[in-house]
C-alpha positions, 0 to 999 in steps of 0.5 A: 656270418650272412645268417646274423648278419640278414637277421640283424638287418631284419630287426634293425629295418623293422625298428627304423620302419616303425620309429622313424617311418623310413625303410633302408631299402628293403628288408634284406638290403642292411643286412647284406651292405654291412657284409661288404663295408670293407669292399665300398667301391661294391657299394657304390657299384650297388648305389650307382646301379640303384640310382640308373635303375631308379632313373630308368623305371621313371623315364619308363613310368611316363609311357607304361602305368606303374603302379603298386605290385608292378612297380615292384617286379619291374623295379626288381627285374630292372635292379637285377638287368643293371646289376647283371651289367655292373658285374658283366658288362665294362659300363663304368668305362670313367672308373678305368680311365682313372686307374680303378679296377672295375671287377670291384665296382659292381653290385652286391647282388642282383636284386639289392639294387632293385629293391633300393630303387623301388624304396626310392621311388616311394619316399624319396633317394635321400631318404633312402640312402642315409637310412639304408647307410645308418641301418647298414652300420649299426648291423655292422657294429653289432656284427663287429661287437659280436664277434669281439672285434675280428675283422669281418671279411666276406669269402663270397665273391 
């Protein structure tokens, strides 16, 4: 399931890339959001995670030159510190006080978050995140349509 659902991911982001001029925030990134459709508090784990990484590498771009290569590894080593956090660290202590289980609201990945937040930082959050929701989906559908409807559940914790 992962194998088809990454590959569907890679084609369906290279033609938004090539039609629309927009990437879903990586290559990779479709692929593995439509795995966890069923589980949305991970991906808000993942766009929350993404949007501090995002906040961070401009708050530090003011003081260090960022720029090309660099800005990518430091978006990917930030990505994978914020997304460690969401899995290990109780840093949505507001999601506890209302009720929500927090071991669900934590990143899909370590370097998914990285990769959304250096996209958002070339063309722009919004950009990247409806083009990374409408590629996720149709991954998905695909997915769905492929395996003849059956629930997709993912047995990777």
């Amino acid at each position: 399931m992962i194998f088809q659902s990454i590959g569907l991911g890679l084609v369906v982001s290279l033609v938004f890339s090539e039609i629309l001029g927009l990437a879903a925030g990586g290559l990779v990134v479709p692929g593995y959001i439509a795995l966890y459709m069923d589980q949305p508090m991970r991906i808000l784990g993942t766009v929350l995670a993404s949007l501090v990484t995002y906040a961070f590498i401009r708050l530090v771009g003011r003081f260090v030159l960022l720029y090309g290569r660099r800005t990518m590894v430091f978006s990917v080593l930030a990505g994978f510190l914020f997304g460690y956090m969401t899995r290990h660290i109780l840093v949505f202590n507001d999601a506890m006080q209302l009720g929500v289980d927090t071991s669900v609201v934590q990143s899909i990945g370590y370097i998914i978050p990285g990769l959304i937040a250096y996209w958002m930082m070339r063309q722009g959050v919004v950009e990247t995140l409806c083009t990374m929701i409408m590629a996720s989906f149709i991954v998905r559908l695909a997915l769905v349509t492929a395996y003849g409807g059956k629930l997709i559940e993912l047995a990777i914790g």
